[in-house]
C-alpha positions in Angstrom: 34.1 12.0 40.4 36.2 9.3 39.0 34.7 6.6 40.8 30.8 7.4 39.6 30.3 6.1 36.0 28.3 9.3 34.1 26.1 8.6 31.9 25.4 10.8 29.1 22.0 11.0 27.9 21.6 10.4 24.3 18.8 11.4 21.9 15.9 9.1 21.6 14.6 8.2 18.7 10.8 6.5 18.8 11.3 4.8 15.0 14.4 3.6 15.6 12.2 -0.2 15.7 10.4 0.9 12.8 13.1 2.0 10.6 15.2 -1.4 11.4 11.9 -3.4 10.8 11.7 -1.6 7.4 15.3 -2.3 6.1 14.9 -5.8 6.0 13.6 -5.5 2.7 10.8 -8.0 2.0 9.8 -9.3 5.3 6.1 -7.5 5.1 5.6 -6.5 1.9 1.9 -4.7 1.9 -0.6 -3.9 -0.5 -2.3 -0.3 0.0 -5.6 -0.1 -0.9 -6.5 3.6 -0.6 -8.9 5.9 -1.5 -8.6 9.7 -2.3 -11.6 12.2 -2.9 -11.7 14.3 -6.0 -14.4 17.1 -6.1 -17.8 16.4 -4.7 -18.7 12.8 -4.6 -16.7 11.9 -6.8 -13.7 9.6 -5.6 -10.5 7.9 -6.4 -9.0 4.0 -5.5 -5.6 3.4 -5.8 -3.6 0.0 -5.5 0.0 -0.2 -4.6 2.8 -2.5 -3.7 1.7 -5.5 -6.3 4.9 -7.5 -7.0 6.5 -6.7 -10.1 5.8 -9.9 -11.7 2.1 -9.6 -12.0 0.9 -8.4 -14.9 -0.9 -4.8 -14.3 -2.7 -4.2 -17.0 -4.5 -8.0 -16.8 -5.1 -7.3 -13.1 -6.3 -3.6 -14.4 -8.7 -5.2 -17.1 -9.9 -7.7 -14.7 -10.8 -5.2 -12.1 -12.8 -2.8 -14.4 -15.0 -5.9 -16.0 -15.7 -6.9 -12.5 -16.9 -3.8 -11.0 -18.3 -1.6 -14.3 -15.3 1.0 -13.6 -12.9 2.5 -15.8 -9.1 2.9 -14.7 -5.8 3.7 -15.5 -2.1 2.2 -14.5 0.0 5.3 -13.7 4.2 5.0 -13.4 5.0 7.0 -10.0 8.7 7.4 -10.0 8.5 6.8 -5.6 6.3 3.8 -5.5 6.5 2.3 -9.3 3.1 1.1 -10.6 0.0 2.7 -9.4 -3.7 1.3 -10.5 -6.2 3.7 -10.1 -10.1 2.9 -10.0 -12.5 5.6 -10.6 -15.0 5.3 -7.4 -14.9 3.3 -4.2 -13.4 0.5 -4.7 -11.5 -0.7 -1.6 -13.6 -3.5 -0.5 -14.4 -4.7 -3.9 -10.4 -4.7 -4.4 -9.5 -6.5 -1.4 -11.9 -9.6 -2.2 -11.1 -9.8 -5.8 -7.6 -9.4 -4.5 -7.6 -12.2 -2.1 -9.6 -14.3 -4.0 -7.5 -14.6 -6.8 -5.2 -15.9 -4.9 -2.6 -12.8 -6.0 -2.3 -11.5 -2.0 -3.4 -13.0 1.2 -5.7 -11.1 3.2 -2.9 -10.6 5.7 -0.7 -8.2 3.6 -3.5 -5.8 2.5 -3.7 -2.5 4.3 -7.0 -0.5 3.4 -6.7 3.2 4.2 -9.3 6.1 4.7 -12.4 7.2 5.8 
């Protein structure tokens, strides 16, 4: 029994890449564009992962001359500074995003539907 190396099978742990990917803090920074239904038709965009540097309430101001919307920055004590769009706004915010020159098209993630 000696002679025969054992090998002891270990627990495996499918986001073990993912987690280590993640602690290198900065490497892919995204912006989440997503979108979140109220009651009826009525819907909600939100906008997260800006850097800290930009100012939110310009972006915010920006955003709701350009597309006739009314909106709101909320503080979230998990992902810091929130904007929120009233209506479908994900592909508008995404151009107006990119075309500003504030993220490249690269590091926006656009969720639902």
């Amino acid at each position: 029994m000696s002679d025969i190396d054992l090998q002891i099978p270990t627990a495996f742990d499918p986001f073990a890449e993912a987690n280590a990917e993640d602690s290198s803090a900065g490497s892919k920074e995204y912006v989440h564009i997503r979108i979140q239904q109220r009651n009826g038709r009525k819907s909600l965009t939100t906008v997260q992962g800006l850097k800290k540097e930009f100012s939110y309430n310009k972006i915010l101001k920006d955003l709701k001359k350009d597309f006739c919307c009314n909106g709101t920055v909320v503080q979230d004590p998990e992902l810091g500074q929130v904007i929120q769009l009233q209506g479908d706004q994900r592909k508008n915010v995404s151009t107006f995003l990119v075309q500003a020159g504030i993220v490249k098209k690269e590091r926006i993630k656009i969720h639902g539907f």
